[in-house]
C-alpha positions as CSV (number, residue, x, y, z in Angstrom):
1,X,140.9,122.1,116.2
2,X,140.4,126.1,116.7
3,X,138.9,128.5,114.2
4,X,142.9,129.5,113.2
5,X,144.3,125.9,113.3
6,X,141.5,125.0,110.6
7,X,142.0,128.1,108.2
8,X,146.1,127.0,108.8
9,X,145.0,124.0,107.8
10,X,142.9,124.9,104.6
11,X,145.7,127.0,103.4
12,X,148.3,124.9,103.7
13,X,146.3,121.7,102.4
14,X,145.0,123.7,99.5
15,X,148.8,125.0,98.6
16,X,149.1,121.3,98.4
17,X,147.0,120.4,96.3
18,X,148.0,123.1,93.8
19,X,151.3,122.0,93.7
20,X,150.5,118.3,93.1
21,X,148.1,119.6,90.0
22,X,151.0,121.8,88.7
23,X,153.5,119.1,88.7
24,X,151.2,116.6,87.6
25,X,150.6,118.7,84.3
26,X,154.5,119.7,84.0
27,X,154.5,116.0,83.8
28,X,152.3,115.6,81.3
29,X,154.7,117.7,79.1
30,X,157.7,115.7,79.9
31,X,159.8,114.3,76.5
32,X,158.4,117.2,74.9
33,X,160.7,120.4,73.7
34,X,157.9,122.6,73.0
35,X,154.0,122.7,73.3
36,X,151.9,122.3,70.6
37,X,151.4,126.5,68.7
38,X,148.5,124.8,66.7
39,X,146.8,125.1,70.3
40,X,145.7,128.4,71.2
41,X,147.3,129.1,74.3
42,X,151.0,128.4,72.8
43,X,149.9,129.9,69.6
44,X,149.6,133.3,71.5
45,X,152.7,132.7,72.9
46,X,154.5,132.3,70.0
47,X,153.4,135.5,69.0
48,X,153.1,137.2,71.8
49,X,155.1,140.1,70.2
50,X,155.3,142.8,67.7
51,X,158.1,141.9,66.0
52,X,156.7,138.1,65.2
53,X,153.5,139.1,64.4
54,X,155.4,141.7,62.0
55,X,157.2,139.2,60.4
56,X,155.1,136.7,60.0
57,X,152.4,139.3,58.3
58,X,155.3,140.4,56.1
59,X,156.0,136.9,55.3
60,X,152.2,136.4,54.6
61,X,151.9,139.3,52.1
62,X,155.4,138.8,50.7
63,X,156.0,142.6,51.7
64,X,160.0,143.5,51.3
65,X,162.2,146.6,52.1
66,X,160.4,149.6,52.7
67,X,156.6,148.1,52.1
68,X,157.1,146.0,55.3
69,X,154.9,146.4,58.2
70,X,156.2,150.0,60.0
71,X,154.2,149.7,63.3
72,X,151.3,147.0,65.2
73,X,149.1,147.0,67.2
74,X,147.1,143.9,68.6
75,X,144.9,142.2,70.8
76,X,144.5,138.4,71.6
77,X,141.0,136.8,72.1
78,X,139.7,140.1,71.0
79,X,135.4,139.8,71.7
80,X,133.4,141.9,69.6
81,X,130.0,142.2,70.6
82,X,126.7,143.6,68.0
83,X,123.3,144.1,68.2
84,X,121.8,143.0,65.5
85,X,119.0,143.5,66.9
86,X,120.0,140.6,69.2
87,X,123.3,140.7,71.2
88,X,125.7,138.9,69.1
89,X,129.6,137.9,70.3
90,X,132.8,137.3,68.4
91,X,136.0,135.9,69.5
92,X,139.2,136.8,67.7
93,X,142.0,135.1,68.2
94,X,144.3,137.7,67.5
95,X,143.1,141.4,66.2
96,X,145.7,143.5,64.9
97,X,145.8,147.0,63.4
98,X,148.7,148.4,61.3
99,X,150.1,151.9,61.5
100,X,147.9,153.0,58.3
101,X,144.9,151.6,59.5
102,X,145.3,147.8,57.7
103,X,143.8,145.5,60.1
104,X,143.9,142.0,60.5
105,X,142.3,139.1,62.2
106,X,144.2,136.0,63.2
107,X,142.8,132.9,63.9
108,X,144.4,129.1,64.7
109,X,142.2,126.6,63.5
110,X,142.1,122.9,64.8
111,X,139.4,120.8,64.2
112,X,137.8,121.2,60.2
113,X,133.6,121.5,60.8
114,X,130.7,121.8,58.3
115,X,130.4,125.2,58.9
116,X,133.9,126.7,58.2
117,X,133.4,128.4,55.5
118,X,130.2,130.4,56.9
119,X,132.2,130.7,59.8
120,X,135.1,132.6,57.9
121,X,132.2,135.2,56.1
122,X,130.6,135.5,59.3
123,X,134.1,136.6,61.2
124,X,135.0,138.7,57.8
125,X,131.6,140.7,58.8
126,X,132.3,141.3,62.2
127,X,135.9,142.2,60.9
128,X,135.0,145.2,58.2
129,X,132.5,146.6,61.2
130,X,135.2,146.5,63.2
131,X,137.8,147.6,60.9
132,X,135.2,150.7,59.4
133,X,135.1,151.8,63.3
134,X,138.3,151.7,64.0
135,X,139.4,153.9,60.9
136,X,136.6,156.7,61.9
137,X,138.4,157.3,65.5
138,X,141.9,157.3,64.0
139,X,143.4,160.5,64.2
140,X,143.8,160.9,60.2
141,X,139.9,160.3,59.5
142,X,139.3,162.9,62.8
143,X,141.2,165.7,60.9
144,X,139.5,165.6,57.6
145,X,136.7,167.9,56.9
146,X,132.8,167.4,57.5
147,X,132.6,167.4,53.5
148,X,135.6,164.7,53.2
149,X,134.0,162.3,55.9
150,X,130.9,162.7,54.2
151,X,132.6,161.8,51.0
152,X,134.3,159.0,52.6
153,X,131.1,157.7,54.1
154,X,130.8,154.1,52.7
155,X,135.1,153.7,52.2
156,X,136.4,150.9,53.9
157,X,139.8,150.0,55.4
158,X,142.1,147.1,54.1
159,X,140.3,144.0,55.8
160,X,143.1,140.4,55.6
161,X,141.6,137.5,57.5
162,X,144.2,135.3,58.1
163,X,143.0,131.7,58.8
164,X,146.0,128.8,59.9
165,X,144.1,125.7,59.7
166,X,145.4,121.9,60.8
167,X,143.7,120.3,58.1
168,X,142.8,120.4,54.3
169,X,141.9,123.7,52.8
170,X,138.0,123.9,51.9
171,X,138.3,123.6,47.6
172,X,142.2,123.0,48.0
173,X,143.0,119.3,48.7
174,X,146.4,119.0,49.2
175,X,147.5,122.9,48.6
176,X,149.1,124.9,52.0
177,X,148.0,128.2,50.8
178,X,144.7,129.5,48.9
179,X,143.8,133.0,48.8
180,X,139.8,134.2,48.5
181,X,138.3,137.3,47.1
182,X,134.9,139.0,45.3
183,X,135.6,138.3,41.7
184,X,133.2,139.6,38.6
185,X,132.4,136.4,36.1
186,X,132.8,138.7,33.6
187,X,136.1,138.9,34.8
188,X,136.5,134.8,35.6
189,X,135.4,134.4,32.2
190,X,137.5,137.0,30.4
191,X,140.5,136.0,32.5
192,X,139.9,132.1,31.8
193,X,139.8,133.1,28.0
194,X,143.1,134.9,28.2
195,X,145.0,132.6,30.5
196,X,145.3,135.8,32.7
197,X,144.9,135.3,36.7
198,X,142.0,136.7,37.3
199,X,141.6,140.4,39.3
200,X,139.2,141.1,42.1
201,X,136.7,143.5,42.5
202,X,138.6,144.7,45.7
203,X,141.6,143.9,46.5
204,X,140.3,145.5,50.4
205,X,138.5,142.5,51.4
206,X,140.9,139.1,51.6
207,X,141.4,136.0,52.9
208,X,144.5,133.9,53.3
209,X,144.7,130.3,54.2
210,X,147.1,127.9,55.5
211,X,147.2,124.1,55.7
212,X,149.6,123.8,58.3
213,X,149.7,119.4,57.4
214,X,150.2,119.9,54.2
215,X,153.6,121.6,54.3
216,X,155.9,118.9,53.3
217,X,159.3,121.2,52.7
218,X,162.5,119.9,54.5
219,X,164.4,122.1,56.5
220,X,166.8,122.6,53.6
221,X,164.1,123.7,51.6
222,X,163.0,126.7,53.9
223,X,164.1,129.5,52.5
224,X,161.3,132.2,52.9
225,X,160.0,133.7,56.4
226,X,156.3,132.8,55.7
227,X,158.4,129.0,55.0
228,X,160.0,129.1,58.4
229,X,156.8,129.8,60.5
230,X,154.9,127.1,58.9
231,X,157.9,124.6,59.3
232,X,157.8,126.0,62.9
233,X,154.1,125.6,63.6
234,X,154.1,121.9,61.9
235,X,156.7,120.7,63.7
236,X,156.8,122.0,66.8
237,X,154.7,119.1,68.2
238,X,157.5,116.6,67.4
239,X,159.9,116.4,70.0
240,X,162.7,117.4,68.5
241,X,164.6,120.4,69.3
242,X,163.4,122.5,66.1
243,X,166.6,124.3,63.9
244,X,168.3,127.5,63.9
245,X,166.3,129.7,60.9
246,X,168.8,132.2,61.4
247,X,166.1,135.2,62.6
248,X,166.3,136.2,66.1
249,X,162.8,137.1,66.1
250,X,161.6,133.5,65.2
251,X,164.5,132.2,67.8
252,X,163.0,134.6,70.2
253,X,159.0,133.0,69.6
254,X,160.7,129.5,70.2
255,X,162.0,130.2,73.1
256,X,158.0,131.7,74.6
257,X,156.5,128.3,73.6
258,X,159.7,126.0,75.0
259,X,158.2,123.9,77.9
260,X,160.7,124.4,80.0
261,X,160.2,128.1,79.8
262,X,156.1,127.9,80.2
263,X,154.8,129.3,83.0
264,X,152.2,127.3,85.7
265,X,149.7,129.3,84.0
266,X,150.6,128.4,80.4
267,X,150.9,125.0,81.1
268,X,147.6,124.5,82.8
269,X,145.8,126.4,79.7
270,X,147.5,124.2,77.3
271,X,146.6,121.1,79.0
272,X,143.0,122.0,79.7
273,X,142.8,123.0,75.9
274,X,144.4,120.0,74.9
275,X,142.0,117.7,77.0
276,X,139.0,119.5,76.0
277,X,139.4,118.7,72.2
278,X,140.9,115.8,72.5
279,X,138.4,114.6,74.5
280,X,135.5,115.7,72.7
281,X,137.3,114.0,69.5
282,X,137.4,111.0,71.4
283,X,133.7,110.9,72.7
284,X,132.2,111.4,69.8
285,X,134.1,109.1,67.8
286,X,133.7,106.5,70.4
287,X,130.2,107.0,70.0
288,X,130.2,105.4,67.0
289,X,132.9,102.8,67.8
290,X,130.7,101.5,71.3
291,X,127.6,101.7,69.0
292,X,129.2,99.6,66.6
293,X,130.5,97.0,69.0
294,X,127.2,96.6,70.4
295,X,125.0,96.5,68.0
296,X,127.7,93.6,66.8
297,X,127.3,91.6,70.2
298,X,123.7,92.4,70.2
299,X,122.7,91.3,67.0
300,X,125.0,88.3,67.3
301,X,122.8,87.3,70.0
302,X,119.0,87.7,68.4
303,X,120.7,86.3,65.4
304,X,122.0,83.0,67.3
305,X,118.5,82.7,68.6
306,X,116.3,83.4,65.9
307,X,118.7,81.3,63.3
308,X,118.6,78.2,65.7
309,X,114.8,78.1,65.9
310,X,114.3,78.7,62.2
311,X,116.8,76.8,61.5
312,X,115.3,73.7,63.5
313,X,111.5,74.1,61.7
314,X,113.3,74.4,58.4
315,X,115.1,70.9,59.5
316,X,112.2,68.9,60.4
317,X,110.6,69.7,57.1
318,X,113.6,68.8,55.2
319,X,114.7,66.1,56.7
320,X,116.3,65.5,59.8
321,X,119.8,65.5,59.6
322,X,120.6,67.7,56.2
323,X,117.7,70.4,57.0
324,X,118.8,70.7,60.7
325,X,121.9,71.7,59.3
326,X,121.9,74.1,56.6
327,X,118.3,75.5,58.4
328,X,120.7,75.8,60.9
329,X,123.5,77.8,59.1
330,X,121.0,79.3,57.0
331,X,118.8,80.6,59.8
332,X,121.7,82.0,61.6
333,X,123.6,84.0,58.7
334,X,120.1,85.4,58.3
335,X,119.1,86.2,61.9
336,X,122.9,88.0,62.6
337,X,122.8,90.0,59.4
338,X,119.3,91.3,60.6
339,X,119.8,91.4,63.6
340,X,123.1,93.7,63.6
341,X,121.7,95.9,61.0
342,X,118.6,96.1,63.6
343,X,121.1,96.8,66.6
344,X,123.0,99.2,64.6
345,X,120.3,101.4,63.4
346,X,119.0,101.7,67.2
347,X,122.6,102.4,68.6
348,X,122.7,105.4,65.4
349,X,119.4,106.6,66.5
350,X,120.3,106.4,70.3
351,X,123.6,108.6,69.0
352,X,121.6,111.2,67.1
353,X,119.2,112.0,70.0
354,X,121.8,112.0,72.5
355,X,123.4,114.8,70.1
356,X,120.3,116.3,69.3
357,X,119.4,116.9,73.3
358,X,123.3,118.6,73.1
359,X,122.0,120.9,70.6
360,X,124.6,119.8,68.3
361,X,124.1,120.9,64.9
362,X,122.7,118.4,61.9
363,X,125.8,117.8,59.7
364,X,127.6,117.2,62.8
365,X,125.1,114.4,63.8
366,X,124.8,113.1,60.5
367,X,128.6,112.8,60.5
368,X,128.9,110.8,63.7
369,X,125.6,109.0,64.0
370,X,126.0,107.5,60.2
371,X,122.2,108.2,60.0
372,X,120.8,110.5,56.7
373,X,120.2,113.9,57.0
374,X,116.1,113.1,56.6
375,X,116.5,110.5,59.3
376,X,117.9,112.9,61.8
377,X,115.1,115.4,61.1
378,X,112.5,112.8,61.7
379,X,114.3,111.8,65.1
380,X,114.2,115.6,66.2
381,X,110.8,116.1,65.2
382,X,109.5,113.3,67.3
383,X,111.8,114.8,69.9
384,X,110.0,118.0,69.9
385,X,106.2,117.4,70.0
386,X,104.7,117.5,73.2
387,X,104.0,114.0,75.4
388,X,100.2,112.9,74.8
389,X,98.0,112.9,78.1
């Protein structure tokens, strides 16, 4: 074959093979109406627009008439990077910036971990910074005097962290919204004595949750727009062709995350987020099923074994035919109920290292290997110190 028949030949086999991989995911998708928004590549499509991210914000605040959102600006998987001293990077899912210097971060939240909650301070740091530097290049801070900036030094901008999370709200089984803040316990107290609500310190610094499971309303029920985007968002995934909520902006965000309206591109970023998670879910949960099952078979084994041969000496001592018997039974109860628990504990050790050489953090092991938090330690302790020579 010549030097042109052979690049023919690449290009034409690799356009092949591109093809087969698209329609192999479009097929992935079929008997489904929409992908899943709670993933993040159809969660920026859904709002891949001003006028859904406007309504849905409005819908968040509860802002009506004229105190609704004027003008946005925004950003998806906006990276922030500080030095602090050491280089630092944050990933927002979406960044947004209001027309009097409000800004928001965004973020769709799958999988629960044991570090949410210092996740969502950490984010809200990264966010004021961000927000503080952002206000000091807008055109209204540029025009004030040297003596106002100065006076102005340490103000900071409205900063809402909007979190959408697919699973219980940390300190809110069962609720689909909680709101945070900094709260005095002067004020807690004085409140709780009152039967007031109580008022934060700043009403600047907020977060907003969402338990996108826990919204149980009917469609008949829906009647706000913050109502219709979670009814959207938790129902998407279902197969059904989702109802008409009467906005043509929501309409319009349907129609960007409809699969037969996805892109090739779209597609293959949803089903390579999709199989990453869900197959990380499934490893590590099989870790613990497979150790299980063998530590089962195992120590059914050693147990067999070990219960036969005690049982036997037990026998002889006894007598014949009644010792041989229950030594027997006796012996093997024993030896299996040792024996798995021995299996068991090695397949949970053999778990924990295997996470602990992934760098995986402590609660997570402690979740998945079943071991105790000092066990764990011990295990990466002995990991650590140098081999003897």
């Amino acid at each position: 074959m010549t030097t042109d028949e052979e690049i023919l030949f690449e290009r034409e086999t690799g356009q092949e093979s591109e093809t087969d991989n698209i329609e192999s995911i479009r097929k992935k998708f079929e008997g489904q109406m929409y992908l899943d928004p709670t993933y993040d590549p159809a969660f920026k499509a859904l709002f891949d627009s001003e006028e859904a991210l406007k309504d849905f914000l409005d819908g968040v605040l509860g802002l009506e008439g004229n105190g609704k959102i004027k003008t946005l600006r925004f950003n998806f998987d906006k990276a922030l990077v500080f030095r602090v001293p050491h280089e630092k990077k944050v990933v927002f899912d979406i960044f947004a910036t209001t027309g009097n210097n409000r800004f928001f971060n965004i973020e769709m939240q799958r999988l629960e971990n044991n570090f949410f909650i210092d996740r969502t301070i950490l984010y809200k740091a990264f966010h004021i910074i961000k927000g503080r530097k952002d206000m000091e290049l807008s055109k209204e801070f540029k025009a004030l005097s040297e003596k106002e900036k100065k006076y102005r030094r340490y103000e900071l901008p409205e900063c809402i962290s909007v979190w959408i999370c697919n699973f219980d709200l940390p300190h809110a089984d069962g609720e689909v919204r909680d709101e945070w803040g900094i709260y005095s316990t002067h004020a807690l107290k004085t409140m709780a004595e009152q039967k007031k609500a109580a008022v934060p310190v700043s009403d600047k610094n907020k977060y907003i949750f969402f338990s996108v499971p826990n919204f149980k309303k009917s469609i008949e029920e829906v009647n706000s727009s913050i109502d219709k985007w979670l009814y959207l968002l938790n129902h998407a995934k279902d197969g059904k062709e989702l109802p008409n909520f009467g906005s043509d902006i929501i309409q319009d965000a349907i129609e960007r995350i409809k699969v037969e309206n996805a892109s090739d591109e779209l597609l293959a970023a949803q089903e390579a987020n999709m199989t990453t998670k869900e197959d990380y879910e499934s490893w590590a949960i099989g870790l613990v099923i497979n150790a299980s099952e063998k530590a089962k078979a195992e120590g059914f084994a050693k147990g067999h074994d070990e219960g036969l041969v005690e049982g036997r000496a037990e026998g002889r001592a006894e007598g014949r035919a009644e010792g041989r018997a229950e030594g027997h039974a006796e012996g093997r109860a024993e030896g299996r109920k040792e024996g798995r628990e021995e299996g068991a504990a090695d397949e949970r050790s053999a778990v924990a290292l295997d996470m602990l050489a992934d760098n995986e953090p402590i609660e997570k092991i402690v979740k998945y290997s079943h071991l105790s938090k000092e066990k764990v330690l011990e295990l990466r302790n002995k990991q650590a110190k140098p081999t003897a020579r």
